[in-house]
Biopython code that builds the backbone (N, CA, C, O; Angstrom):
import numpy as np
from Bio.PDB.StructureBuilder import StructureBuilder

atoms = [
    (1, "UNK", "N", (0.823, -1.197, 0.000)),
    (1, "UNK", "CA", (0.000, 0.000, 0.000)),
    (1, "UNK", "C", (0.865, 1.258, 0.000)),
    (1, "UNK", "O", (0.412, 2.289, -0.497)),
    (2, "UNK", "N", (2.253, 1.220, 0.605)),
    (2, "UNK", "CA", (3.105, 2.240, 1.306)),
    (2, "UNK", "C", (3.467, 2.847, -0.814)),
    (2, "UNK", "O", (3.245, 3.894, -1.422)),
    (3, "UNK", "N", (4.183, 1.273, -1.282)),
    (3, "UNK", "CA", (4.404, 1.957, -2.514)),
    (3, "UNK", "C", (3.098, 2.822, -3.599)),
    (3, "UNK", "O", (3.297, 3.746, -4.388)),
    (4, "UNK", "N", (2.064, 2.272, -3.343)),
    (4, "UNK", "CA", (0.952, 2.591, -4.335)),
    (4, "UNK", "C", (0.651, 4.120, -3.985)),
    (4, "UNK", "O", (0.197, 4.964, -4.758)),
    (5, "UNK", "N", (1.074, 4.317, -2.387)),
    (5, "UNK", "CA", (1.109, 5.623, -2.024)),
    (5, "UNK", "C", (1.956, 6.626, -2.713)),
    (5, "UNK", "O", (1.730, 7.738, -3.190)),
    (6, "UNK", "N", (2.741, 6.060, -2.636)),
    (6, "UNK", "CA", (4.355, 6.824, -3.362)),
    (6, "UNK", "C", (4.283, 6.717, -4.670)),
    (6, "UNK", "O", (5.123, 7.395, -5.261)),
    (7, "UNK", "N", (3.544, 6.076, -5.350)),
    (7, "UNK", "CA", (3.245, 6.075, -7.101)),
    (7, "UNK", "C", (3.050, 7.310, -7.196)),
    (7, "UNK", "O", (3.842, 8.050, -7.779)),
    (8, "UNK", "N", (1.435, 7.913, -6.361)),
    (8, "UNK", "CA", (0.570, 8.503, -6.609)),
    (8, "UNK", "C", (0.932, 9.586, -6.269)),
    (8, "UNK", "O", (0.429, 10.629, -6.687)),
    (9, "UNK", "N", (1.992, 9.504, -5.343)),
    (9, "UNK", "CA", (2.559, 11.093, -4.684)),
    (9, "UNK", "C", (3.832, 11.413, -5.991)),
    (9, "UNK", "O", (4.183, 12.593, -5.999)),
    (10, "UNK", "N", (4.268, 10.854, -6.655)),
    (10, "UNK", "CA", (4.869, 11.099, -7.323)),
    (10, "UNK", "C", (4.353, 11.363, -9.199)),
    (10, "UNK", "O", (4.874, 11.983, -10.126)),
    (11, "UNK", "N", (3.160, 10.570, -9.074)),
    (11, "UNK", "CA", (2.435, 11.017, -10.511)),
    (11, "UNK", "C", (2.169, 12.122, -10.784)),
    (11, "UNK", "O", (2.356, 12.769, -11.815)),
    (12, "UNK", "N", (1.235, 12.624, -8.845)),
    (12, "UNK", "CA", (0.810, 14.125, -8.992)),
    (12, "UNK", "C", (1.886, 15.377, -8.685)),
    (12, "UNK", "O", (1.595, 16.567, -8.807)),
    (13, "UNK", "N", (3.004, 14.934, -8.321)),
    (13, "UNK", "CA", (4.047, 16.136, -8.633)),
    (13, "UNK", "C", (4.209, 15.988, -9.990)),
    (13, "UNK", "O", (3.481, 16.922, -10.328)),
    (14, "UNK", "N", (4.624, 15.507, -11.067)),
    (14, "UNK", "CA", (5.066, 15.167, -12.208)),
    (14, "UNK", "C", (3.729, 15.933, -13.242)),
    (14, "UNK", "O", (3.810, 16.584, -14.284)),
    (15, "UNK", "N", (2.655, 15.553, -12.494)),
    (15, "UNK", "CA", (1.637, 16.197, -13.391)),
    (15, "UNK", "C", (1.714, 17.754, -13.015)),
    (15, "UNK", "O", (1.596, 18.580, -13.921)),
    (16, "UNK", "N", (1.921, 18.187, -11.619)),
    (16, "UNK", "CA", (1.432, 19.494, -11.426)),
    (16, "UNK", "C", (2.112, 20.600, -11.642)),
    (16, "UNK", "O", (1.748, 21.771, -11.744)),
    (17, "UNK", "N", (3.628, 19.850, -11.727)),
    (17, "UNK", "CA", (4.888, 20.547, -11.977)),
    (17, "UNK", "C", (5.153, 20.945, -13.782)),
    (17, "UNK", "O", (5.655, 21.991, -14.194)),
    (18, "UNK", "N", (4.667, 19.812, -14.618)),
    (18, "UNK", "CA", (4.304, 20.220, -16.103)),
    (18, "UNK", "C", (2.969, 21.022, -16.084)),
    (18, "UNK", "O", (3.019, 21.873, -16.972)),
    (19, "UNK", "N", (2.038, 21.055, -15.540)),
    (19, "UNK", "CA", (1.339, 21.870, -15.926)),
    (19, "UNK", "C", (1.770, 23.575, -15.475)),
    (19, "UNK", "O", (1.366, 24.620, -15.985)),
    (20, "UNK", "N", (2.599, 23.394, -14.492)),
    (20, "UNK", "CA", (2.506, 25.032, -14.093)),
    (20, "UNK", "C", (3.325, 25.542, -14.990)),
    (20, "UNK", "O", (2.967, 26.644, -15.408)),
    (21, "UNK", "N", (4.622, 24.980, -15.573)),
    (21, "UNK", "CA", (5.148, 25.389, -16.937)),
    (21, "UNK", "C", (4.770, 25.038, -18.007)),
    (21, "UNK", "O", (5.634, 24.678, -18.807)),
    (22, "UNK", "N", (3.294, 25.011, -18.431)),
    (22, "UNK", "CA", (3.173, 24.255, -19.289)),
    (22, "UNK", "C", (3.546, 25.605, -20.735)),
    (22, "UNK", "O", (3.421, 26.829, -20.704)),
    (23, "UNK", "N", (4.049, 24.621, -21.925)),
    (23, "UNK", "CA", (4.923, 25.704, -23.100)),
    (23, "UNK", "C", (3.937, 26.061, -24.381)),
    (23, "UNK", "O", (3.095, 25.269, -24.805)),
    (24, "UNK", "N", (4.146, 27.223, -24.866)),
    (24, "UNK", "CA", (3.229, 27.846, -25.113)),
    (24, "UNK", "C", (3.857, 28.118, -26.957)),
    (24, "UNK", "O", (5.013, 27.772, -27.203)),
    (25, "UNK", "N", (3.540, 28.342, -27.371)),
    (25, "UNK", "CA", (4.101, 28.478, -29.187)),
    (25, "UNK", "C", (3.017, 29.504, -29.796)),
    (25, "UNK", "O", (1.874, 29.770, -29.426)),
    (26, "UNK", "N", (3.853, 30.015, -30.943)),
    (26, "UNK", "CA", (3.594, 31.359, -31.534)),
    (26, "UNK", "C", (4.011, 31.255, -32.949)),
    (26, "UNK", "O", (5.141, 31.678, -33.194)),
    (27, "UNK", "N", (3.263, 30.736, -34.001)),
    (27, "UNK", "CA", (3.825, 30.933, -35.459)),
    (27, "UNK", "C", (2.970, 31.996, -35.985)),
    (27, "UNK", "O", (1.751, 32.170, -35.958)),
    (28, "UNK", "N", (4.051, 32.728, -36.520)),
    (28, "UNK", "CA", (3.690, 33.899, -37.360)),
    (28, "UNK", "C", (4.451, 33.160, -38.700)),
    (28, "UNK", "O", (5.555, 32.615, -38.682)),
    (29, "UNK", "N", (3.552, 33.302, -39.843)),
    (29, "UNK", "CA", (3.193, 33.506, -41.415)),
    (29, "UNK", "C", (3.598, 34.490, -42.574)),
    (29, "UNK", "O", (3.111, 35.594, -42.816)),
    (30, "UNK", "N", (4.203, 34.091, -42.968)),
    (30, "UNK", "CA", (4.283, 35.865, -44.047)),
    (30, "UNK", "C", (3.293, 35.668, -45.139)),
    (30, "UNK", "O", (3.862, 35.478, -46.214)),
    (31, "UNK", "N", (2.094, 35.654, -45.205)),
    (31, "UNK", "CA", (1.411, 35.867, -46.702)),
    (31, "UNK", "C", (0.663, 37.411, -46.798)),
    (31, "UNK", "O", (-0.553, 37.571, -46.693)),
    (32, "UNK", "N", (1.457, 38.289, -46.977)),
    (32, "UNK", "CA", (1.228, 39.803, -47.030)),
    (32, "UNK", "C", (1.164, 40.110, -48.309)),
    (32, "UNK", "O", (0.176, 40.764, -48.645)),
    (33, "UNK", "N", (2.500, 39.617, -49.723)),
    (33, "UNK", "CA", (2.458, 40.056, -50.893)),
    (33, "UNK", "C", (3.435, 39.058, -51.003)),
    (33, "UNK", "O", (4.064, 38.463, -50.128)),
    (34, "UNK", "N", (3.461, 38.951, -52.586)),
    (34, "UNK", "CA", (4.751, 37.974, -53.007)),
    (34, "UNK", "C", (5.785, 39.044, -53.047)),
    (34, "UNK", "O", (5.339, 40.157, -53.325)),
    (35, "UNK", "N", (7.250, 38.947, -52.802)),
    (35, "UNK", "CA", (8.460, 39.763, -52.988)),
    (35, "UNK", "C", (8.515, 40.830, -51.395)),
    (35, "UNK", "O", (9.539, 41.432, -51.069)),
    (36, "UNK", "N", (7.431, 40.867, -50.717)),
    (36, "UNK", "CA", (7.377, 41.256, -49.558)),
    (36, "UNK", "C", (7.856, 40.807, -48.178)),
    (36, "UNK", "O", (7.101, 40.075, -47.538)),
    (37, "UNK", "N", (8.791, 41.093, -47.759)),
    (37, "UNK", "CA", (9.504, 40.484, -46.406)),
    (37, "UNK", "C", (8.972, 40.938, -45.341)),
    (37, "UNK", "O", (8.639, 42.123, -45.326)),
    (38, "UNK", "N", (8.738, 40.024, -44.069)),
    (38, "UNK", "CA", (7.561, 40.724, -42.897)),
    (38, "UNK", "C", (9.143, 40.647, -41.925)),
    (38, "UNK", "O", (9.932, 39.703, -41.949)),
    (39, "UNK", "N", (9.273, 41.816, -41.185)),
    (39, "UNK", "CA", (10.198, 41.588, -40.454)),
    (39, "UNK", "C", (9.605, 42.331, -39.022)),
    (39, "UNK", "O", (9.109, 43.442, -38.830)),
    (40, "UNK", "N", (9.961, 40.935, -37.926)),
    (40, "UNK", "CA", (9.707, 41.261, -36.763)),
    (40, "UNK", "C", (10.516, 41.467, -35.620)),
    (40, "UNK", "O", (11.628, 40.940, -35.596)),
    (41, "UNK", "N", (10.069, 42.250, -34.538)),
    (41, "UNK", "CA", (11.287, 42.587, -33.899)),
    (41, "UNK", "C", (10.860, 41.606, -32.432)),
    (41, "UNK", "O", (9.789, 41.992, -31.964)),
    (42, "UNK", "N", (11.386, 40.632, -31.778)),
    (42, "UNK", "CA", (11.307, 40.107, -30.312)),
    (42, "UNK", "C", (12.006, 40.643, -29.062)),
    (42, "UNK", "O", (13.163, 41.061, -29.111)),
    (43, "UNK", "N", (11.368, 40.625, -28.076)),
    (43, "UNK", "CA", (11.781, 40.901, -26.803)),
    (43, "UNK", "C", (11.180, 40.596, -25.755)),
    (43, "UNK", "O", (9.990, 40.429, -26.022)),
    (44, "UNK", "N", (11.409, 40.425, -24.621)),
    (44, "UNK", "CA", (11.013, 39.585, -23.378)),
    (44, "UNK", "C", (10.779, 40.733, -22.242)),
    (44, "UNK", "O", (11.542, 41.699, -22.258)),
    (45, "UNK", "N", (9.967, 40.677, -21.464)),
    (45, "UNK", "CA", (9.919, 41.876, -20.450)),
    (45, "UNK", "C", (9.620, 41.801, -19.263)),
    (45, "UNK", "O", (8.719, 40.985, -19.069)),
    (46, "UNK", "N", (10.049, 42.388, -18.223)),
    (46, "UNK", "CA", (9.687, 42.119, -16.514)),
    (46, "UNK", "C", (11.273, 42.517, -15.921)),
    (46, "UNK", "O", (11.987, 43.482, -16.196)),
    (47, "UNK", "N", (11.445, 41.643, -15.224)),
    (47, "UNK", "CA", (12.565, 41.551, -14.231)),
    (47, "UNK", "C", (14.013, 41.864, -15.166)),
    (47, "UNK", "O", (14.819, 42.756, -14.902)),
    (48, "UNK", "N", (14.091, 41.100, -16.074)),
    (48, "UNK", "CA", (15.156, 40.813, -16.791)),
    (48, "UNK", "C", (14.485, 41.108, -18.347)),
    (48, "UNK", "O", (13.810, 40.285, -18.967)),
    (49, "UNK", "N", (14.875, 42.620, -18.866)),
    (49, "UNK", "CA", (14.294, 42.591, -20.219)),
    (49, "UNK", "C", (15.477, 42.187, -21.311)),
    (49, "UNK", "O", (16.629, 42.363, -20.914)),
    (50, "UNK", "N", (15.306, 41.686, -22.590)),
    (50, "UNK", "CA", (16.278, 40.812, -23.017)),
    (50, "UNK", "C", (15.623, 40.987, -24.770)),
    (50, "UNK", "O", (14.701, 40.490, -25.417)),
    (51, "UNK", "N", (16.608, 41.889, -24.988)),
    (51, "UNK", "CA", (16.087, 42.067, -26.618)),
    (51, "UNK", "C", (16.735, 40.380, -27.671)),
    (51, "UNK", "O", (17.626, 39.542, -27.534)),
    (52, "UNK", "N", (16.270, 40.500, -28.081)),
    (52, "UNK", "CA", (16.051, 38.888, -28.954)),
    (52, "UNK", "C", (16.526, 39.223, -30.841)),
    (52, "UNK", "O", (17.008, 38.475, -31.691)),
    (53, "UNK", "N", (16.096, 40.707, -30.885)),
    (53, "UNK", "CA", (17.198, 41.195, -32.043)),
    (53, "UNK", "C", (15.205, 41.145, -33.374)),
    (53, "UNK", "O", (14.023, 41.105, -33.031)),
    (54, "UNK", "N", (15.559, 41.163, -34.117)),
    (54, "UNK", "CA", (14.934, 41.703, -35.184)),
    (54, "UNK", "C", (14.915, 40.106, -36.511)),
    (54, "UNK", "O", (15.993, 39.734, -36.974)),
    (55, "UNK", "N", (13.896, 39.553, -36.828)),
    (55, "UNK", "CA", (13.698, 38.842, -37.993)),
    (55, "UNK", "C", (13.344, 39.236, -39.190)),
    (55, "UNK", "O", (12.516, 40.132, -39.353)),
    (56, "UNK", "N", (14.178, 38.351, -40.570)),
    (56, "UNK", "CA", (13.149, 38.736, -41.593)),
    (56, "UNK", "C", (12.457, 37.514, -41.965)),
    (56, "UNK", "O", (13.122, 36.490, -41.814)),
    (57, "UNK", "N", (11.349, 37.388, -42.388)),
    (57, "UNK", "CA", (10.148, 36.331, -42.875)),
    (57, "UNK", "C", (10.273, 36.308, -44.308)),
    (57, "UNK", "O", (9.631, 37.283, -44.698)),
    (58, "UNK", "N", (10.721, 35.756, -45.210)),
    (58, "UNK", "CA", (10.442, 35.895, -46.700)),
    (58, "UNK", "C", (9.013, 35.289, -46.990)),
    (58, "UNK", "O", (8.458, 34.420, -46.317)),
    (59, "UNK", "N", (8.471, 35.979, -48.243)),
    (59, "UNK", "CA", (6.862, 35.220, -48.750)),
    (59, "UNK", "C", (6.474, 34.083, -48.385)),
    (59, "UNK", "O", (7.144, 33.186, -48.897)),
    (60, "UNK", "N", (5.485, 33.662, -47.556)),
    (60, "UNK", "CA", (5.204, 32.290, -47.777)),
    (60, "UNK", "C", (5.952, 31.249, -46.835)),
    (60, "UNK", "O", (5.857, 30.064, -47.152)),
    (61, "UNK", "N", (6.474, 31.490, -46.032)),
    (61, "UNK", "CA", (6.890, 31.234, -45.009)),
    (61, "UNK", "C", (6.557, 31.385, -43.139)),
    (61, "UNK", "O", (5.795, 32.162, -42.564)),
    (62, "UNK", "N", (7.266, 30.548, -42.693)),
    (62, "UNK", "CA", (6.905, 30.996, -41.310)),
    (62, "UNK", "C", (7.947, 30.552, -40.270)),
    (62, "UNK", "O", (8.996, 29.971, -40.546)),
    (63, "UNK", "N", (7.478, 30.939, -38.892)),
    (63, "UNK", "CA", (8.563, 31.188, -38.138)),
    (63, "UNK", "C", (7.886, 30.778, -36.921)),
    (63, "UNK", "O", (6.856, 31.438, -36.786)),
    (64, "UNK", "N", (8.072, 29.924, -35.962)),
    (64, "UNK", "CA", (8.067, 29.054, -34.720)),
    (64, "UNK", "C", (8.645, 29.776, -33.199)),
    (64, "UNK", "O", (9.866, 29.926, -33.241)),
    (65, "UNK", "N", (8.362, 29.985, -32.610)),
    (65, "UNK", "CA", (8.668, 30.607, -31.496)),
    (65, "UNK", "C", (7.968, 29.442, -29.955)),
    (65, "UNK", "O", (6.806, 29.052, -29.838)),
    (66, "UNK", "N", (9.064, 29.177, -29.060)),
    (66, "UNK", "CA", (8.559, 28.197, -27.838)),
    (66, "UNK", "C", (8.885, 29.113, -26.915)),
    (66, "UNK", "O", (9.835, 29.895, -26.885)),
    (67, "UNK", "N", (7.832, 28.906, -26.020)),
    (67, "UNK", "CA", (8.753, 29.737, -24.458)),
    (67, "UNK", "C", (7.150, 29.189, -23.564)),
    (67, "UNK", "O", (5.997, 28.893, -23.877)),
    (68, "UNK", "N", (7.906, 29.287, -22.442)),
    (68, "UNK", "CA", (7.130, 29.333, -20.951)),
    (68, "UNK", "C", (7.131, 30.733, -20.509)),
    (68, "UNK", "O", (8.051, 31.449, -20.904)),
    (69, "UNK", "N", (6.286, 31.187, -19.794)),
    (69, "UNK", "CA", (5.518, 32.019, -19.458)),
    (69, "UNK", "C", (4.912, 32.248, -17.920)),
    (69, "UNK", "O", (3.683, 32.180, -17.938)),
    (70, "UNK", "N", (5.528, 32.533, -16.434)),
    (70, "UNK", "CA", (4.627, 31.968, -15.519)),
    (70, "UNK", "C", (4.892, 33.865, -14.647)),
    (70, "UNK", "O", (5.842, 34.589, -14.348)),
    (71, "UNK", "N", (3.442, 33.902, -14.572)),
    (71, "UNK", "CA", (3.030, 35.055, -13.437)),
    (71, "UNK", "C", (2.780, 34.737, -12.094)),
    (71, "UNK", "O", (1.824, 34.314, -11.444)),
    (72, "UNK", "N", (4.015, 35.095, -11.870)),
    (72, "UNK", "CA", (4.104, 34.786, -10.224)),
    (72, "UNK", "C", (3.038, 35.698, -9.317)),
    (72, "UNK", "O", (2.170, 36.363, -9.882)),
    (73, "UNK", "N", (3.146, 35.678, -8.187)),
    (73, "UNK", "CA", (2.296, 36.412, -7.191)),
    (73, "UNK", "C", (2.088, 38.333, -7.269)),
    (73, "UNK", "O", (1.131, 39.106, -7.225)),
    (74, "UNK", "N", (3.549, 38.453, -7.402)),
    (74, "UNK", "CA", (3.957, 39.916, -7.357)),
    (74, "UNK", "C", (3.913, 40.318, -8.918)),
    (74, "UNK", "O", (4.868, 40.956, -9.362)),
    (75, "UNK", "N", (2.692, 39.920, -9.890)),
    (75, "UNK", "CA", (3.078, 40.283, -10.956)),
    (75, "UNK", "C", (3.652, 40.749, -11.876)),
    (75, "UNK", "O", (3.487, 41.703, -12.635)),
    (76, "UNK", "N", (5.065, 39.194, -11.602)),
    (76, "UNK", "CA", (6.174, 40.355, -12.272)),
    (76, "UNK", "C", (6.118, 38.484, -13.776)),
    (76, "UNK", "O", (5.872, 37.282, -13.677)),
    (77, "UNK", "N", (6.481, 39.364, -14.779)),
    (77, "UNK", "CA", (6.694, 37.579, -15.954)),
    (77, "UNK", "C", (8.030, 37.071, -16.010)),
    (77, "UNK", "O", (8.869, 37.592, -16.744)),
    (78, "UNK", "N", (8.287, 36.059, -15.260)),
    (78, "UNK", "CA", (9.515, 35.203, -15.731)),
    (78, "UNK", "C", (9.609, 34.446, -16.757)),
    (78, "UNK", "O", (8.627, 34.699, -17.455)),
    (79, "UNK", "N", (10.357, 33.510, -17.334)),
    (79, "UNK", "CA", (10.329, 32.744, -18.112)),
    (79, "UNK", "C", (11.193, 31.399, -17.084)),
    (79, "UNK", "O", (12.299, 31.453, -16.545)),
    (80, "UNK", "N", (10.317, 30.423, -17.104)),
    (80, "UNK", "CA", (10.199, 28.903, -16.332)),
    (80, "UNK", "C", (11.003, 28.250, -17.287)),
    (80, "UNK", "O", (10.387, 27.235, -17.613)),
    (81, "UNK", "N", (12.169, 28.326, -17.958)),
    (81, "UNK", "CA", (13.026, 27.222, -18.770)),
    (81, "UNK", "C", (14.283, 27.255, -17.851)),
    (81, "UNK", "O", (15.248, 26.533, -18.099)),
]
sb = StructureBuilder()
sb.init_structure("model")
sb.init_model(0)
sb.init_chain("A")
sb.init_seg("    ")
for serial, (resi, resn, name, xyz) in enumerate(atoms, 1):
    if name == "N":
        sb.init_residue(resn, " ", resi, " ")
    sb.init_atom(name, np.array(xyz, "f"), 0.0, 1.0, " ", f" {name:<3s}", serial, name[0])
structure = sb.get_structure()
């Protein structure tokens, strides 16, 4: 019984701990014009702001972005990686 206990105490950390970081994705598209480049600029903000620099998108293409995201108490945004 002692282990079936300890399964279960360990399933629900494993579950509760992925969900509070759970990861979040962002594709942006370029279909604006053919010969038209979409260029975007990234940056991160709160505690630690952290410029990420400037993209270009050519026609018809796209671009993938991953990150975690967690609002702590004192509403400030970290990033959980």
């Amino acid at each position: 019984m002692n282990n079936f206990l300890a399964f279960l105490l360990v399933i629900t950390m494993c579950y509760g701990l992925n969900e509070a970081c759970k990861s979040s994705r962002i594709v942006i598209s370029n279909g604006i014009w053919e010969g038209i480049p979409l260029e975007i600029h990234c940056y991160s903000w709160g505690r630690e702001t952290r410029d990420w620099g400037t993209q270009t998108i050519p026609y018809n293409r796209s671009v993938s972005f991953e990150f975690v995201a967690v609002l702590n108490r004192k509403k400030k945004n970290k990033i959980c990686m």
